[in-house]
Every structure is written in structure tokens, then in C-alpha cells.
mmCIF file as gemmi writes it, N, C-alpha and C atoms, coordinates in Angstrom:
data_model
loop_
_atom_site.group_PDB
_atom_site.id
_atom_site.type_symbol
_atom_site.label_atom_id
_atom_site.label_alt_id
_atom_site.label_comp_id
_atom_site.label_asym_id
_atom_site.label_entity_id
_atom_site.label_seq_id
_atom_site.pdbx_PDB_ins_code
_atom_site.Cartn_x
_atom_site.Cartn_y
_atom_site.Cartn_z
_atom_site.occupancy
_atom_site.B_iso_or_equiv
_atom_site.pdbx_formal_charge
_atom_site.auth_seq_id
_atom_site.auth_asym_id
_atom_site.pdbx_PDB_model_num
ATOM 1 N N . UNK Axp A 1 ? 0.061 -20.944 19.015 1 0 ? 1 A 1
ATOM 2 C CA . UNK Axp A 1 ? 1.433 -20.521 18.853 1 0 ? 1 A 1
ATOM 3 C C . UNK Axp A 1 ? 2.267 -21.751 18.543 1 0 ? 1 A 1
ATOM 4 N N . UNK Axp A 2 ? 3.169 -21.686 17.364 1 0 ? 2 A 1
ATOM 5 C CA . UNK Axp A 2 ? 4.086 -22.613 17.313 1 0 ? 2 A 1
ATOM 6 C C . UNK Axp A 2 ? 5.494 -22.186 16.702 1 0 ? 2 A 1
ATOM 7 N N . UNK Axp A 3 ? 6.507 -22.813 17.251 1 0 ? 3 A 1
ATOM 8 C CA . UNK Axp A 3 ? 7.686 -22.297 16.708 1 0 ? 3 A 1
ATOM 9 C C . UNK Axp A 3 ? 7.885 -23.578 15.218 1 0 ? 3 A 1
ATOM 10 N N . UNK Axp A 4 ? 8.944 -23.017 14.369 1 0 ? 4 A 1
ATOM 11 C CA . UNK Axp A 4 ? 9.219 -23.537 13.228 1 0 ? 4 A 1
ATOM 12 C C . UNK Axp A 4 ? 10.511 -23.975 12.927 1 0 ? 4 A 1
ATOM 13 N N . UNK Axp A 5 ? 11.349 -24.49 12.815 1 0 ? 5 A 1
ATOM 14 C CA . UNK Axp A 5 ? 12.653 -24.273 12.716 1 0 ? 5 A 1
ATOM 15 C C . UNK Axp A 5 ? 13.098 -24.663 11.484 1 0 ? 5 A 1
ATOM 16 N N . UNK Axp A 6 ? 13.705 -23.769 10.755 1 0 ? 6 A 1
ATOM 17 C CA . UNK Axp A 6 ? 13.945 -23.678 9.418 1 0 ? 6 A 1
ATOM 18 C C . UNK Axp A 6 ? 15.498 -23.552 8.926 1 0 ? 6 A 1
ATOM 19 N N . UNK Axp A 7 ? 15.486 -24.358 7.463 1 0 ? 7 A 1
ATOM 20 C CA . UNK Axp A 7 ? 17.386 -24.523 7.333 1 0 ? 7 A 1
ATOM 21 C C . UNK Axp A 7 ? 17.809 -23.214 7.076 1 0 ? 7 A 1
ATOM 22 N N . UNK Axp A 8 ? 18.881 -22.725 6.271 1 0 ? 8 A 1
ATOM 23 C CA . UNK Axp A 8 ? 19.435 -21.613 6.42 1 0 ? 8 A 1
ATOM 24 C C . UNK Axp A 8 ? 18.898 -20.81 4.603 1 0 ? 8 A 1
ATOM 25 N N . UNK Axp A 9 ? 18.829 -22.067 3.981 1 0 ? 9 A 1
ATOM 26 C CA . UNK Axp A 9 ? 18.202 -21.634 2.412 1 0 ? 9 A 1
ATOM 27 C C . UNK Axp A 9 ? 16.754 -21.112 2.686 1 0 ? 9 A 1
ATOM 28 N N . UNK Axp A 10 ? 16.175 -21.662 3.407 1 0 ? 10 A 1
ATOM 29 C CA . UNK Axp A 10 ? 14.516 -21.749 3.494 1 0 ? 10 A 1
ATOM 30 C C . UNK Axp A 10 ? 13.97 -20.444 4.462 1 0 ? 10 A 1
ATOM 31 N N . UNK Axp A 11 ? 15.158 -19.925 5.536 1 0 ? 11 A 1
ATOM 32 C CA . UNK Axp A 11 ? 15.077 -18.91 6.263 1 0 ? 11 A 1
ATOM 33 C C . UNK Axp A 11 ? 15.447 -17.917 5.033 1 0 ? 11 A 1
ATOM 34 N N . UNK Axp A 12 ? 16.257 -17.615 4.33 1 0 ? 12 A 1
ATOM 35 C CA . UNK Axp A 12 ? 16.543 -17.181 3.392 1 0 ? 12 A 1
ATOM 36 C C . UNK Axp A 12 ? 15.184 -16.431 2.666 1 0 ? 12 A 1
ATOM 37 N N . UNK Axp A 13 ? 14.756 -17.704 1.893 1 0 ? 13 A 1
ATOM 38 C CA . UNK Axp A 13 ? 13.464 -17.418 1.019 1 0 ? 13 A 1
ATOM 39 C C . UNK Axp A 13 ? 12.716 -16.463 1.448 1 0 ? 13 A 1
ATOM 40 N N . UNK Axp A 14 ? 12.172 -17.207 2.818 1 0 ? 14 A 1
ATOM 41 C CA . UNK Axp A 14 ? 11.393 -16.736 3.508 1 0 ? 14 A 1
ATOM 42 C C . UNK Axp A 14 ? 11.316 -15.169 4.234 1 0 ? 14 A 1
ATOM 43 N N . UNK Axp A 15 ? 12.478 -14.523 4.1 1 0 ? 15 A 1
ATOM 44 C CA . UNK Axp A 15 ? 13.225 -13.156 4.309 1 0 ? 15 A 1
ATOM 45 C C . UNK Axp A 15 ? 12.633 -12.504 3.451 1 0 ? 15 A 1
ATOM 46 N N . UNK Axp A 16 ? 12.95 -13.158 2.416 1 0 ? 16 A 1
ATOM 47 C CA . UNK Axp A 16 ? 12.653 -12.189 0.802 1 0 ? 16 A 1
ATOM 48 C C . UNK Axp A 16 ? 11.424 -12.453 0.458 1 0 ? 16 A 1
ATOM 49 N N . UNK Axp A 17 ? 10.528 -13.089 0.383 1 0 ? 17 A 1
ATOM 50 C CA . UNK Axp A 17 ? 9.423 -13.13 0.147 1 0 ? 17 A 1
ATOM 51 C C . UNK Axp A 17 ? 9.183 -12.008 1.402 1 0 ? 17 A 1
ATOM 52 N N . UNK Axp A 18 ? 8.949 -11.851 2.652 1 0 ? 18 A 1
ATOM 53 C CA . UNK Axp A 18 ? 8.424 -11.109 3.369 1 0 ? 18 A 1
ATOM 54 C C . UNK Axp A 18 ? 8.861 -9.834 3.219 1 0 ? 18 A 1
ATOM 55 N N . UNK Axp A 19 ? 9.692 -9.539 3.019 1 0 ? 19 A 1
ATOM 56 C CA . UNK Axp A 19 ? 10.675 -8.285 2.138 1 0 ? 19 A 1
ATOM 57 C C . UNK Axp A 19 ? 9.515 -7.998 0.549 1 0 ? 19 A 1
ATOM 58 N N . UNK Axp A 20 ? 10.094 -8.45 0.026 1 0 ? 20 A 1
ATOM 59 C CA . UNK Axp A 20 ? 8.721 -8.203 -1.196 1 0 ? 20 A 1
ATOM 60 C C . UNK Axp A 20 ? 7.759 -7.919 -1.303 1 0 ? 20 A 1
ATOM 61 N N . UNK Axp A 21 ? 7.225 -8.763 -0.127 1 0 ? 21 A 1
ATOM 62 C CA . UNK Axp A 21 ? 5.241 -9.007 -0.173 1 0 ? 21 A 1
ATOM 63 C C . UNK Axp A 21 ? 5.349 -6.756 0.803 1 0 ? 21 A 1
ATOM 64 N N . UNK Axp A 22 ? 5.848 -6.959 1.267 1 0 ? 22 A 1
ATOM 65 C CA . UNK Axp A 22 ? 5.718 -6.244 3.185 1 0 ? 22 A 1
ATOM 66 C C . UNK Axp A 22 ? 5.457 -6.816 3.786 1 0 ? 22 A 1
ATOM 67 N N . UNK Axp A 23 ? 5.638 -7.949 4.728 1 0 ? 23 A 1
ATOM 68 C CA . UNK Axp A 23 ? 4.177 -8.591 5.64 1 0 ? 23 A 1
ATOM 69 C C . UNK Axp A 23 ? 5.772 -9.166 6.093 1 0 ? 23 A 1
ATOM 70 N N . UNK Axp A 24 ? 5.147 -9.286 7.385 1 0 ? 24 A 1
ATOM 71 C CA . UNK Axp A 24 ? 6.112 -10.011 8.576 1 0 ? 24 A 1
ATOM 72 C C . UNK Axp A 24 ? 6.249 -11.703 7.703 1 0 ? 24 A 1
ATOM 73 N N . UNK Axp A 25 ? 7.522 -12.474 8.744 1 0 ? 25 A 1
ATOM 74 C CA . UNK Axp A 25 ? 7.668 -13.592 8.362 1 0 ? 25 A 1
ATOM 75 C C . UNK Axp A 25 ? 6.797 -14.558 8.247 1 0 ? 25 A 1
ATOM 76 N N . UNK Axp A 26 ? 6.269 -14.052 9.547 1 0 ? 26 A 1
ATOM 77 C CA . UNK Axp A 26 ? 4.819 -14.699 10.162 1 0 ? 26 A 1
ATOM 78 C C . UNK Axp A 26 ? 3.661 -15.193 9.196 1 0 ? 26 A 1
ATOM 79 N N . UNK Axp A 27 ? 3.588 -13.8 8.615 1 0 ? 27 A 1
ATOM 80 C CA . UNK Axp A 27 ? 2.058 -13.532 8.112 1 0 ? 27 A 1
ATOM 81 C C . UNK Axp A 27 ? 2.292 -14.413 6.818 1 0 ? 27 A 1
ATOM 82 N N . UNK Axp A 28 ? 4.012 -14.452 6.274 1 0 ? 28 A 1
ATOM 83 C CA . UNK Axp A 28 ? 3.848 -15.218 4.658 1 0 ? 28 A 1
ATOM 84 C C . UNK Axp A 28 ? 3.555 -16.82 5.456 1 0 ? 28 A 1
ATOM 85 N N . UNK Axp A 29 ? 4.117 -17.015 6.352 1 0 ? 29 A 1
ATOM 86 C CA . UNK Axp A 29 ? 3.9 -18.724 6.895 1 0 ? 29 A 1
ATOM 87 C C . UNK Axp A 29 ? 2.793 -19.311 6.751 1 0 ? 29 A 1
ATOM 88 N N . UNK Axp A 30 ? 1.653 -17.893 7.11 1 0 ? 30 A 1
ATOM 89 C CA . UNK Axp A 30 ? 0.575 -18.072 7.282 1 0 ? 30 A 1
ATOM 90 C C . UNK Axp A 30 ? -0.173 -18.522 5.968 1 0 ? 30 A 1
ATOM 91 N N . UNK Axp A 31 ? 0.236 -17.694 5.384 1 0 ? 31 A 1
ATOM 92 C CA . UNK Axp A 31 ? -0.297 -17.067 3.522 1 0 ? 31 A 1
ATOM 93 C C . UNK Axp A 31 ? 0.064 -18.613 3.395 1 0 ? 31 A 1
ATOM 94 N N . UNK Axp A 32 ? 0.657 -19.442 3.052 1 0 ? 32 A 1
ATOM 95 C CA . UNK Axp A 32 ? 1.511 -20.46 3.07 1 0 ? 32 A 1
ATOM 96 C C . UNK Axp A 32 ? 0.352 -21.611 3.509 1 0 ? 32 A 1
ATOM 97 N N . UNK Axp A 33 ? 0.298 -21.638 4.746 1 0 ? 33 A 1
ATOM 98 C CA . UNK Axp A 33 ? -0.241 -22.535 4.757 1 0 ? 33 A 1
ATOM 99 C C . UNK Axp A 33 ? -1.631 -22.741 4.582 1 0 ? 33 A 1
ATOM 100 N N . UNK Axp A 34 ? -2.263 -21.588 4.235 1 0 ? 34 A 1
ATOM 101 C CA . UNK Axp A 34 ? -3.779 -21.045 3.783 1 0 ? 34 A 1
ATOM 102 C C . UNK Axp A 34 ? -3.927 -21.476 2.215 1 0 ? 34 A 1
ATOM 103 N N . UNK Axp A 35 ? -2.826 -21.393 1.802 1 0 ? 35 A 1
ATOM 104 C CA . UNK Axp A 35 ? -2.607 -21.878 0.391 1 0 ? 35 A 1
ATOM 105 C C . UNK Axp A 35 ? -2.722 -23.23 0.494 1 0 ? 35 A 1
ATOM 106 N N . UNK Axp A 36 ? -2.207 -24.211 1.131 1 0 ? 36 A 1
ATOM 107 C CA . UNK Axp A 36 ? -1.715 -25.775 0.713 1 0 ? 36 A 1
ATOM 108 C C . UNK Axp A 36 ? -2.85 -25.935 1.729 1 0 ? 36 A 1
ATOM 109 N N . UNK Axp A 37 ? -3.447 -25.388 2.399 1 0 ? 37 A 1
ATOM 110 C CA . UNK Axp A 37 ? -5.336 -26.014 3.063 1 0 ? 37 A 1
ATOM 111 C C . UNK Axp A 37 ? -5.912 -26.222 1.746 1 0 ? 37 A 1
ATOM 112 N N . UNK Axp A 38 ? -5.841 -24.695 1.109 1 0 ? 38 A 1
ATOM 113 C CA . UNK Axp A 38 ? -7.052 -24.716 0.029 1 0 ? 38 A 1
ATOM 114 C C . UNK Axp A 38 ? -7.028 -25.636 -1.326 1 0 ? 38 A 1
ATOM 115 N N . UNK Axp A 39 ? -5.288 -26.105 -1.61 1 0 ? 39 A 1
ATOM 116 C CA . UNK Axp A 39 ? -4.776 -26.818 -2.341 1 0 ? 39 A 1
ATOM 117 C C . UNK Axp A 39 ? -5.725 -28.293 -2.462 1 0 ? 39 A 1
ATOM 118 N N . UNK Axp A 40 ? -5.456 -28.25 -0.771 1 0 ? 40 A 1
ATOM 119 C CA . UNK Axp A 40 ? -6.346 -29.813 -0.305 1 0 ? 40 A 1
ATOM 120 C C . UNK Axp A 40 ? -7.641 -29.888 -0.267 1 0 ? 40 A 1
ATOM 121 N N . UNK Axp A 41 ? -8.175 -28.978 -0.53 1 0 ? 41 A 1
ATOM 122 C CA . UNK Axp A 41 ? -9.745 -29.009 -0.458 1 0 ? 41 A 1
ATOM 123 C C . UNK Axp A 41 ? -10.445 -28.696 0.321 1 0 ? 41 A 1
ATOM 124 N N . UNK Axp A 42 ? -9.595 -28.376 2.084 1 0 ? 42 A 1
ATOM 125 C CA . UNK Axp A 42 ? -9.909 -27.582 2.952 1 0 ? 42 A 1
ATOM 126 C C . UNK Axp A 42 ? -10.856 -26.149 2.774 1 0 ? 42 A 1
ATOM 127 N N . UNK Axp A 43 ? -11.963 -26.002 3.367 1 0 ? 43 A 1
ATOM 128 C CA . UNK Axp A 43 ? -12.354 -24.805 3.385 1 0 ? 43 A 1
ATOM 129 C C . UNK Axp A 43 ? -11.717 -23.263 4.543 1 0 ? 43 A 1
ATOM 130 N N . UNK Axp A 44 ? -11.966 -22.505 3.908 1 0 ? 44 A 1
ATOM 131 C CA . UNK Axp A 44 ? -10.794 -21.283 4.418 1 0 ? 44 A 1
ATOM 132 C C . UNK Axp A 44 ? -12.419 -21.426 5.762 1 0 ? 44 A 1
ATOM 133 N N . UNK Axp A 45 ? -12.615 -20.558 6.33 1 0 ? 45 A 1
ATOM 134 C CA . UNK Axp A 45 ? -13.09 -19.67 7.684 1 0 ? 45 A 1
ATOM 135 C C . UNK Axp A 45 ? -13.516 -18.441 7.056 1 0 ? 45 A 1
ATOM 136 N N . UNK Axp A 46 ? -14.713 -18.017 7.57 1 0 ? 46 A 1
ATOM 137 C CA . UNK Axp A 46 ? -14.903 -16.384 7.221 1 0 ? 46 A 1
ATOM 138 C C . UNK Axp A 46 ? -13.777 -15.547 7.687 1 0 ? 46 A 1
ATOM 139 N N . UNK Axp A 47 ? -13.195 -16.069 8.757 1 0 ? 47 A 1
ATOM 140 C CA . UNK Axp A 47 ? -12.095 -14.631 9.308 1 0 ? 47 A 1
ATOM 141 C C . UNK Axp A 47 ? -10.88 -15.357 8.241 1 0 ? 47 A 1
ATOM 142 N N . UNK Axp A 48 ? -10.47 -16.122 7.688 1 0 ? 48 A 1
ATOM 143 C CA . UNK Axp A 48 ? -9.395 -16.644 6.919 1 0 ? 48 A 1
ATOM 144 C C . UNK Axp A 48 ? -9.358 -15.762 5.52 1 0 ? 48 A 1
ATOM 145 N N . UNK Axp A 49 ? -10.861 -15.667 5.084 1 0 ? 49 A 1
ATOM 146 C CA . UNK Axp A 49 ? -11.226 -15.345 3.81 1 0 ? 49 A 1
ATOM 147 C C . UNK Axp A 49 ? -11.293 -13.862 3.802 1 0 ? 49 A 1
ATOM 148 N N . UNK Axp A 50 ? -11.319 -13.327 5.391 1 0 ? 50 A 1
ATOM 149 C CA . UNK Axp A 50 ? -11.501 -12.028 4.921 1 0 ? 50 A 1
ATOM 150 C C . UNK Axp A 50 ? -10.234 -11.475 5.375 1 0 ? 50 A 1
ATOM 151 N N . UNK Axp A 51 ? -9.18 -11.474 5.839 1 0 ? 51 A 1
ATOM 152 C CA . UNK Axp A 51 ? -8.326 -11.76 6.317 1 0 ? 51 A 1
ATOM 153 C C . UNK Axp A 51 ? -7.614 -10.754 5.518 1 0 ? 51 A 1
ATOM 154 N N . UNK Axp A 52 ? -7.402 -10.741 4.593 1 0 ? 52 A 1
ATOM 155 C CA . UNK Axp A 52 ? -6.41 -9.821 3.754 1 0 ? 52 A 1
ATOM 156 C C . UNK Axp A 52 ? -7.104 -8.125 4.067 1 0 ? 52 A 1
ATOM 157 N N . UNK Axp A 53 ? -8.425 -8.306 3.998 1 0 ? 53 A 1
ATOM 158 C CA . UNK Axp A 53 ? -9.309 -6.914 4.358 1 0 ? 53 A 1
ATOM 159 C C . UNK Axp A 53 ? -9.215 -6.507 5.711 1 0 ? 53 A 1
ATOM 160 N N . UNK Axp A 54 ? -8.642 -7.203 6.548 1 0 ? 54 A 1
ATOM 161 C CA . UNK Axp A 54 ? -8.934 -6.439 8.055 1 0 ? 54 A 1
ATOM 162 C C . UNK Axp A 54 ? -7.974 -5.841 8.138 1 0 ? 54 A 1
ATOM 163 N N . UNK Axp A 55 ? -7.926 -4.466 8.745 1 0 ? 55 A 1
ATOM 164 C CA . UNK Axp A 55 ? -6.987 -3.509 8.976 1 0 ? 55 A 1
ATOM 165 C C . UNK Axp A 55 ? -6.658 -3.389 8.21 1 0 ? 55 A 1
ATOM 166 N N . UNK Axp A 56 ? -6.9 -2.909 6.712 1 0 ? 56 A 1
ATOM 167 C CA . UNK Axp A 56 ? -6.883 -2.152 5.522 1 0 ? 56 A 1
ATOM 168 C C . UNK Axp A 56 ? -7.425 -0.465 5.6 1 0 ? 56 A 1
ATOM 169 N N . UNK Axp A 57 ? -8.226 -0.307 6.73 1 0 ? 57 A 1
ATOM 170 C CA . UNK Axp A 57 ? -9.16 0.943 6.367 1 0 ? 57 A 1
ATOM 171 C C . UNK Axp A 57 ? -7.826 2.05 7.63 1 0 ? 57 A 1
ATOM 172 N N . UNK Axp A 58 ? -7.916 3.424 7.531 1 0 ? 58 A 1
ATOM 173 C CA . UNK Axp A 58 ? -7.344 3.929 8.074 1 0 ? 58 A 1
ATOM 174 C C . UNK Axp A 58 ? -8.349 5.184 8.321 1 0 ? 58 A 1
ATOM 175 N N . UNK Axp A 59 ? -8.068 5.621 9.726 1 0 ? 59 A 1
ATOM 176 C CA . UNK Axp A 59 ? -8.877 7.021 9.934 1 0 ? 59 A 1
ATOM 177 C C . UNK Axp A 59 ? -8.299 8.13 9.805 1 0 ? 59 A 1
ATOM 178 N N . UNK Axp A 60 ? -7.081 8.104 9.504 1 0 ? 60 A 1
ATOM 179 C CA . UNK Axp A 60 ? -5.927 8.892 9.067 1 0 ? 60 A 1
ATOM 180 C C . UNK Axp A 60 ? -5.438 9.556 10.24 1 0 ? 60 A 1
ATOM 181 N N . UNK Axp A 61 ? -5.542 8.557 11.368 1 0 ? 61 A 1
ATOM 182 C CA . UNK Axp A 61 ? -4.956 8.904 12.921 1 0 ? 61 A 1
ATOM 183 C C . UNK Axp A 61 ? -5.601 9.453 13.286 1 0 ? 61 A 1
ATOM 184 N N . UNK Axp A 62 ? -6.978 10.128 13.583 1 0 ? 62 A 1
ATOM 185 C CA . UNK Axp A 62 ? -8.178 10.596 14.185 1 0 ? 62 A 1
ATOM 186 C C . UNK Axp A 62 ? -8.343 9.549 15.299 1 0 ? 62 A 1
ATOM 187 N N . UNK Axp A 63 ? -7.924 8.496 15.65 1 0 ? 63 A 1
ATOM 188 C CA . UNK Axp A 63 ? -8.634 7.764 16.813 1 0 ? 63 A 1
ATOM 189 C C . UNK Axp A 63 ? -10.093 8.013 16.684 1 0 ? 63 A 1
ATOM 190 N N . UNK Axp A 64 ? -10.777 7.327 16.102 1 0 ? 64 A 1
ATOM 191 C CA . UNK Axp A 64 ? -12.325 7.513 15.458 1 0 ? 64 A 1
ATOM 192 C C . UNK Axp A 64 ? -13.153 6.98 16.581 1 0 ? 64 A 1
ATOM 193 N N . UNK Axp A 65 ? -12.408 5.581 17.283 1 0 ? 65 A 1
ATOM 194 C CA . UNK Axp A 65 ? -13.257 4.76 18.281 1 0 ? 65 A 1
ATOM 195 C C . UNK Axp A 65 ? -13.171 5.52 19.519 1 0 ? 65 A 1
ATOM 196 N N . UNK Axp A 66 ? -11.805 6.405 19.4 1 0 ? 66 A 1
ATOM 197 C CA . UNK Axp A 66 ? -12.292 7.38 20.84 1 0 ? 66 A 1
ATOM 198 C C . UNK Axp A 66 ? -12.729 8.549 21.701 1 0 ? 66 A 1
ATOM 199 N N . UNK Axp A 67 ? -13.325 8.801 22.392 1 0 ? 67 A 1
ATOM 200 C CA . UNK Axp A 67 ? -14.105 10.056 22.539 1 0 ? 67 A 1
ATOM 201 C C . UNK Axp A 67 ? -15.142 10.511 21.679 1 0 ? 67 A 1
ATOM 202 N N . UNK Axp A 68 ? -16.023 9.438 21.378 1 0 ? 68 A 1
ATOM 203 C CA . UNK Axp A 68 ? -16.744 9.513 19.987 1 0 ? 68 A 1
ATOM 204 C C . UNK Axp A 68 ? -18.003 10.071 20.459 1 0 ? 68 A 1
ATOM 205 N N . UNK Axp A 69 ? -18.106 10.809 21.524 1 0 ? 69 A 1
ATOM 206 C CA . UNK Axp A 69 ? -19.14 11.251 22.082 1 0 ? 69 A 1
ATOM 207 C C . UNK Axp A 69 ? -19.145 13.268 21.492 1 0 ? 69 A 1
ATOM 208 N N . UNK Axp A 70 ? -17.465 13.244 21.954 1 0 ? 70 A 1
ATOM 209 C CA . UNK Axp A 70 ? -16.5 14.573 21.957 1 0 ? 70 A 1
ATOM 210 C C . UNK Axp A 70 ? -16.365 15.117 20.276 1 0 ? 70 A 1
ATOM 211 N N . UNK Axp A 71 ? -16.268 13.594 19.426 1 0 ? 71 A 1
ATOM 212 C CA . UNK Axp A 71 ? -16.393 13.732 18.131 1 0 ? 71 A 1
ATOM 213 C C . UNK Axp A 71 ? -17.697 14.553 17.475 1 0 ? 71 A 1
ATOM 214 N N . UNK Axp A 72 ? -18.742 13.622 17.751 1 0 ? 72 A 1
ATOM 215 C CA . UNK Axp A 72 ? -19.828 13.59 17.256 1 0 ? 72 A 1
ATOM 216 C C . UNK Axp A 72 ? -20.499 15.246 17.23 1 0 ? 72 A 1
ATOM 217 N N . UNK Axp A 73 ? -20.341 15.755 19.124 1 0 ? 73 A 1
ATOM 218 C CA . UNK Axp A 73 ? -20.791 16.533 19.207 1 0 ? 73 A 1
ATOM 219 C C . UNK Axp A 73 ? -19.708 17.708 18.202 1 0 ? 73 A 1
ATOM 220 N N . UNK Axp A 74 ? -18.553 17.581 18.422 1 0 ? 74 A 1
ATOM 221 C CA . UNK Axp A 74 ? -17.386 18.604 17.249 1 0 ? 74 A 1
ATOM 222 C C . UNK Axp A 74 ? -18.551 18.626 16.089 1 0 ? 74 A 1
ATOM 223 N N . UNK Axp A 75 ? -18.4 17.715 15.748 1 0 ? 75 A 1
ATOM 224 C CA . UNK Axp A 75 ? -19.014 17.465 13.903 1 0 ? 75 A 1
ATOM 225 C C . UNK Axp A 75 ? -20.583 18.117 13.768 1 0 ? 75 A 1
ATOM 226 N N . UNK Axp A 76 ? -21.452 18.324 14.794 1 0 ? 76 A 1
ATOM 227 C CA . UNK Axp A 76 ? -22.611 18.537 14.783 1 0 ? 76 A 1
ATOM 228 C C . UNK Axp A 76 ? -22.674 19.743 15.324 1 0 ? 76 A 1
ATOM 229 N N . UNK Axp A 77 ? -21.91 20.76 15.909 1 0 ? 77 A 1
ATOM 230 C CA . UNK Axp A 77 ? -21.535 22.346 16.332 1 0 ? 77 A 1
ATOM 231 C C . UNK Axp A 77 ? -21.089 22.975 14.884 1 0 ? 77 A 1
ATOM 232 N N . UNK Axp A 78 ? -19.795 22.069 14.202 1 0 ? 78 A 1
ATOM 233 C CA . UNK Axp A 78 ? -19.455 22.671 12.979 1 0 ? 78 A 1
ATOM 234 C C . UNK Axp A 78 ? -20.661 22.422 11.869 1 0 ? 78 A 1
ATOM 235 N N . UNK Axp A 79 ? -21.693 21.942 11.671 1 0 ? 79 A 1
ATOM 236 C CA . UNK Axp A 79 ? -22.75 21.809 10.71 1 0 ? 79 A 1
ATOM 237 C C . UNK Axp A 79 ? -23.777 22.901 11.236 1 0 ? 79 A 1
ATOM 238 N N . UNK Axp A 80 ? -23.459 23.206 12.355 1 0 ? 80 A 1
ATOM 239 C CA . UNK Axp A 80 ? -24.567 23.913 12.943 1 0 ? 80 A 1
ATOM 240 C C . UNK Axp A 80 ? -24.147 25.359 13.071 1 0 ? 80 A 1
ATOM 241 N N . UNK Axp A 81 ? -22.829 25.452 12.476 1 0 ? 81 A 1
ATOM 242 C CA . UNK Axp A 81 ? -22.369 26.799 12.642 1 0 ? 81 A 1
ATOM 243 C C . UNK Axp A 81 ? -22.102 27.296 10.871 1 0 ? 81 A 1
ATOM 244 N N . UNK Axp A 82 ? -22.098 26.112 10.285 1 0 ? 82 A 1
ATOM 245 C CA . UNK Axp A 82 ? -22.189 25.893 8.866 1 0 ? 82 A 1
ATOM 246 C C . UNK Axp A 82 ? -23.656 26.305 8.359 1 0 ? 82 A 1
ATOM 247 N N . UNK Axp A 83 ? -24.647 25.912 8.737 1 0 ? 83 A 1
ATOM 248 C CA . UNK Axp A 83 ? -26.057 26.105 8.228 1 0 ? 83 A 1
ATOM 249 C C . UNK Axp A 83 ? -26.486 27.603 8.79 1 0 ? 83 A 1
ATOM 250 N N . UNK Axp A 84 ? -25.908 27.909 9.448 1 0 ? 84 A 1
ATOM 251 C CA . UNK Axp A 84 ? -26.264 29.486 10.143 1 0 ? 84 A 1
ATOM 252 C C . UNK Axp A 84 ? -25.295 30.846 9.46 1 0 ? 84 A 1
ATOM 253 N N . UNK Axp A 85 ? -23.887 30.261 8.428 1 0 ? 85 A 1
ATOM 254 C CA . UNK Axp A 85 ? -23.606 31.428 7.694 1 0 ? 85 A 1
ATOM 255 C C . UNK Axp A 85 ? -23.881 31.2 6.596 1 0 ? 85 A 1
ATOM 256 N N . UNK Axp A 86 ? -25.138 30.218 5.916 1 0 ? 86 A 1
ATOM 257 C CA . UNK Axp A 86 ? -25.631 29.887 4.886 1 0 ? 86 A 1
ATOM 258 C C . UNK Axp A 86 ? -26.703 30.963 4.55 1 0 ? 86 A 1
């Protein structure tokens, strides 16, 4: 964690770029300085590189990770009630 303290032009920018992109202030700081690593020759991190992909996928609010016991069996009653008015 670190704080930043920024002039009033540069807080500015930094508004609108995050406004533009969508992404919190945070995340362009970040973008930012992932850029001027790689500028330098720095290598990114597997979680750096994949970074734009995480939390991209959506279950379309199903909570998928929970009750996946309660799921499974749902999904395997309806196939099984599916193959029997076949």
C-alpha cells in the first residue's frame, strides 16, 4: 500500500483517463507503472501479465462456487428428467 500525492493538473488527468478507460484511479496508476517497468526492461510476473484477464468471466450471478453440490445434483435430475421424455 502506498499513498501518492498528486498536483491538481495531474489529479485531473488522472480522473479522465480513469473515466475513459472504466477502471478505478488505482488500477490506471497501476497500468502506469506496469508500463514504464516494461519500458525499462523489467519483466511483468505471470499474475501482472495476466492481469487484465482475471475477473473478466461472469456466471451471470448464479454464484457457481456455491452450493455446488445443490448445483450439480439440480443439473443432473434435469438431464435425467430430460432423457426420460426423450
Amino acid at each position: 500500500m502506498a499513498t501518492v500525492r498528486l498536483d491538481v493538473p495531474t489529479l485531473a488527468t488522472l480522473k479522465r483517463l480513469a473515466a475513459r478507460r472504466g477502471q478505478a484511479k488505482s488500477e490506471v496508476i497501476r497500468d502506469a507503472i506496469a508500463r514504464l517497468a516494461e519500458e525499462e526492461g523489467e519483466p511483468l510476473s505471470a499474475y501482472q501479465r495476466l492481469q487484465p484477464f482475471i475477473g473478466v468471466g461472469d456466471s451471470g450471478g448464479r454464484q457457481l462456487s456455491t452450493k455446488t453440490g445443490r448445483h450439480l445434483r439440480e443439473i443432473l435430475e434435469e438431464r435425467r428428467r430430460a432423457s426420460r421424455s426423450d
